[in-house]
C-alpha positions as CSV (number, residue, x, y, z in Angstrom):
1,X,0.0,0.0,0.0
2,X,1.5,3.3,-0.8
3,X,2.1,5.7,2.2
4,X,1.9,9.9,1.8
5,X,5.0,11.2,1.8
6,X,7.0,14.7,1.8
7,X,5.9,16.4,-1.2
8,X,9.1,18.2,-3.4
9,X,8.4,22.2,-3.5
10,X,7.8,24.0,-6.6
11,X,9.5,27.1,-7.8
12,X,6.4,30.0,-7.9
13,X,5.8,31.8,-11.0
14,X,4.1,35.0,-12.0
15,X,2.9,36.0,-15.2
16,X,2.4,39.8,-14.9
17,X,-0.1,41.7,-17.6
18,X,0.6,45.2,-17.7
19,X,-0.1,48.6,-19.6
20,X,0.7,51.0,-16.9
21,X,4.2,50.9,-15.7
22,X,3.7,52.4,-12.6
23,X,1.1,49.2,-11.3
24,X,3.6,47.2,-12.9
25,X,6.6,48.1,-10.3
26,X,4.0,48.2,-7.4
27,X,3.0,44.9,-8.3
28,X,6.5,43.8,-8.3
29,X,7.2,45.9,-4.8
30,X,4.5,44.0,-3.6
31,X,4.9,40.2,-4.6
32,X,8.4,40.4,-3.3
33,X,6.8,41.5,0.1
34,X,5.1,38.6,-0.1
35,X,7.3,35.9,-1.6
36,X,10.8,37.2,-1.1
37,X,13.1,38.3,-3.8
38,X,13.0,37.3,-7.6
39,X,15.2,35.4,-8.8
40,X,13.8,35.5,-12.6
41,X,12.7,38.3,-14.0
42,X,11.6,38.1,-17.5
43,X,11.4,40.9,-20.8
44,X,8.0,42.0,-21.7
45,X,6.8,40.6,-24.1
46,X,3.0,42.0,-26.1
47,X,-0.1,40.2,-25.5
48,X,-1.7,40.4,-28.9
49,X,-3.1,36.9,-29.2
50,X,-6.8,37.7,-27.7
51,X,-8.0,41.1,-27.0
52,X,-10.0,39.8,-24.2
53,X,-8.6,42.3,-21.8
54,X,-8.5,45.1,-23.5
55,X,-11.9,46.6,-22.0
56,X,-11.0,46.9,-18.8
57,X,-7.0,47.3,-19.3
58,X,-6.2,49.4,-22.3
59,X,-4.6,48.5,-25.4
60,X,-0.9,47.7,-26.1
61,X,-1.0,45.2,-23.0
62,X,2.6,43.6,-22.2
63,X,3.2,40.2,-20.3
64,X,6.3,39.7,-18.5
65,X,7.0,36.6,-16.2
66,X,9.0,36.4,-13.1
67,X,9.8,33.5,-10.7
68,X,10.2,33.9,-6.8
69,X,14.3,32.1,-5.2
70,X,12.4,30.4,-2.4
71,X,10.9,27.4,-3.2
72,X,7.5,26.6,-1.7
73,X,4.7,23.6,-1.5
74,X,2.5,23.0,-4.0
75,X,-0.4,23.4,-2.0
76,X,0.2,27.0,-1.3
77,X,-0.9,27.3,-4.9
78,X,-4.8,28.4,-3.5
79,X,-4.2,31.3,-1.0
80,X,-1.1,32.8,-3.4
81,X,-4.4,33.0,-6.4
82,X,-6.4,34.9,-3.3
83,X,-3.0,36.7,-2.2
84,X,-2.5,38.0,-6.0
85,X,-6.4,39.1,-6.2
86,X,-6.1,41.1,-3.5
87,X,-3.1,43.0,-4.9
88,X,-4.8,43.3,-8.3
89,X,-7.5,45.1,-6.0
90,X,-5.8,47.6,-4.5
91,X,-4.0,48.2,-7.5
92,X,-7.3,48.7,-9.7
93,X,-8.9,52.2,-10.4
94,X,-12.7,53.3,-10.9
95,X,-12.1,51.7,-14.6
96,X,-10.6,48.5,-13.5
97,X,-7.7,46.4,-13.0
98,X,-4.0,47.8,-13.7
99,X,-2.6,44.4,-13.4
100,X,-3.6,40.9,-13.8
101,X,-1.3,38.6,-11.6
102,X,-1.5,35.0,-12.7
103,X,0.4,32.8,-10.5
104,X,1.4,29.1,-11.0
105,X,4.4,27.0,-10.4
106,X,6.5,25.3,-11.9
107,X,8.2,22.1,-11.2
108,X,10.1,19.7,-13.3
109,X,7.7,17.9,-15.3
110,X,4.8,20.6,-15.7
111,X,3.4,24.2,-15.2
112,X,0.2,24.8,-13.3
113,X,-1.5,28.2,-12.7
114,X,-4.4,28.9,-10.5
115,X,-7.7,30.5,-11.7
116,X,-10.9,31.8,-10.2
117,X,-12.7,30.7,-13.8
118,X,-14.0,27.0,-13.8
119,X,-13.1,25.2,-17.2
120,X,-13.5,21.0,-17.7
121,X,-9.9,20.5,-17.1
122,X,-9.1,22.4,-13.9
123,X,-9.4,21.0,-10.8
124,X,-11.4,22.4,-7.5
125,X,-8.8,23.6,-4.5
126,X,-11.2,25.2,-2.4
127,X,-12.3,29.3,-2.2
128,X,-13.3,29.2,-5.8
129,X,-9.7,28.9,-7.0
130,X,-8.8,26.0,-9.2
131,X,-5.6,24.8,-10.9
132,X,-4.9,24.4,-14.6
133,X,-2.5,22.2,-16.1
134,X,-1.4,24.6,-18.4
135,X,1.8,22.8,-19.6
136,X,4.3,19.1,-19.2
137,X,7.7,18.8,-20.0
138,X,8.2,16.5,-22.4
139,X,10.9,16.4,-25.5
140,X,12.9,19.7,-24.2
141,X,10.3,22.3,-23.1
142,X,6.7,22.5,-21.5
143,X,4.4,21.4,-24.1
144,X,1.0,23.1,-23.7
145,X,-2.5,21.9,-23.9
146,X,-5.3,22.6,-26.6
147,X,-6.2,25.1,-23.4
148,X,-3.3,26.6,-22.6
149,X,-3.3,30.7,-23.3
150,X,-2.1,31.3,-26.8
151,X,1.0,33.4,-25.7
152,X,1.8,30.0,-23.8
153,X,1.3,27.9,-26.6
154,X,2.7,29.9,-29.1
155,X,6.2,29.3,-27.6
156,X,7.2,33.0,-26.9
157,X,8.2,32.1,-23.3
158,X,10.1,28.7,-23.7
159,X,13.5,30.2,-23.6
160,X,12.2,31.6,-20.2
161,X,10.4,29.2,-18.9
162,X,13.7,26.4,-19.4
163,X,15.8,29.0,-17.8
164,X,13.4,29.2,-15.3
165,X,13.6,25.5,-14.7
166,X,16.7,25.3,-14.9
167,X,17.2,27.4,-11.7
168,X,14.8,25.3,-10.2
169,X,16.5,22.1,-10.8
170,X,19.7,22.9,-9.6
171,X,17.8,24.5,-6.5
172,X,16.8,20.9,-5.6
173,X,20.1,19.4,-6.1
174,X,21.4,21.8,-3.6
175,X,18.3,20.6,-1.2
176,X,19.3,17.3,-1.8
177,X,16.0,16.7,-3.3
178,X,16.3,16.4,-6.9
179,X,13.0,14.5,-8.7
């Protein structure tokens, strides 16, 4: 019979969607106070695949990614979603959000990121949040789903995304805790 056992931590990631660049270095300011420093900070790069944000953000919207040194469980996946909402709140104005902070992780063998939207593939974690598979390493990078955002699956971010878990690998060889 299997037994639980100690669960390997995952490397948190944040994909940051931006047109004012003042929200964008609050947003940073204050996911650092919450998750200690970055260690990966990625270019930004245009989100022109789906205008879906548009209405309430503003046109010529950016995406940048970033990825936080300490390593965490995978379970703190639910209250980071509810963390991230709440700075996307006090961020907003009368028009709307400023920011749109979707956070995931990332671990050697896939990328999942949490959302308050239901959708047949994501799973329930409680509060309203679920995760979504988004991505599994397989034949060099994180191949995405039929799902998976278009910017994702377009493979704009796989240079990042390897670099990212790259850093994360060698973070769990220094734990001793390598997959």
């Amino acid at each position: 019979m299997a037994r639980p056992h100690a669960v390997t931590p995952v490397k948190l990631l944040v994909a940051i969607l931006w047109t004012d660049a003042d929200a964008l270095q609050a947003a940073g300011q204050e996911l650092q106070s919450v998750w200690g420093a970055m260690d990966f900070m990625g270019v930004d790069r245009p989100f022109d695949r789906t205008d879906y944000y548009v209405e309430e953000m503003g046109a010529g919207l950016q995406r940048r990614l970033v990825a936080f040194a300490e390593l965490t469980p995978p379970e703190s996946l639910r209250p980071a979603k509810l963390r991230c909402n709440e700075i996307e709140d006090r961020l907003s104005t009368a028009h709307g959000r400023r920011v749109n902070l979707d956070i995931g992780y990332l671990d050697h063998n896939k990328i999942v990121l949490a959302s308050l939207k239901y959708a047949g593939q994501k799973i329930h974690l409680g509060d309203g949040v679920y995760a979504d598979l988004i991505a599994r390493y397989k034949h060099g990078r994180y191949q995405p789903f039929e799902w998976t955002f278009p910017d994702f699956r377009d493979g704009r971010y796989d240079g990042e995304l390897a670099q990212i878990r790259g850093t994360y690998l060698q973070q769990l060889r220094q734990r001793g805790s390598a997959p």
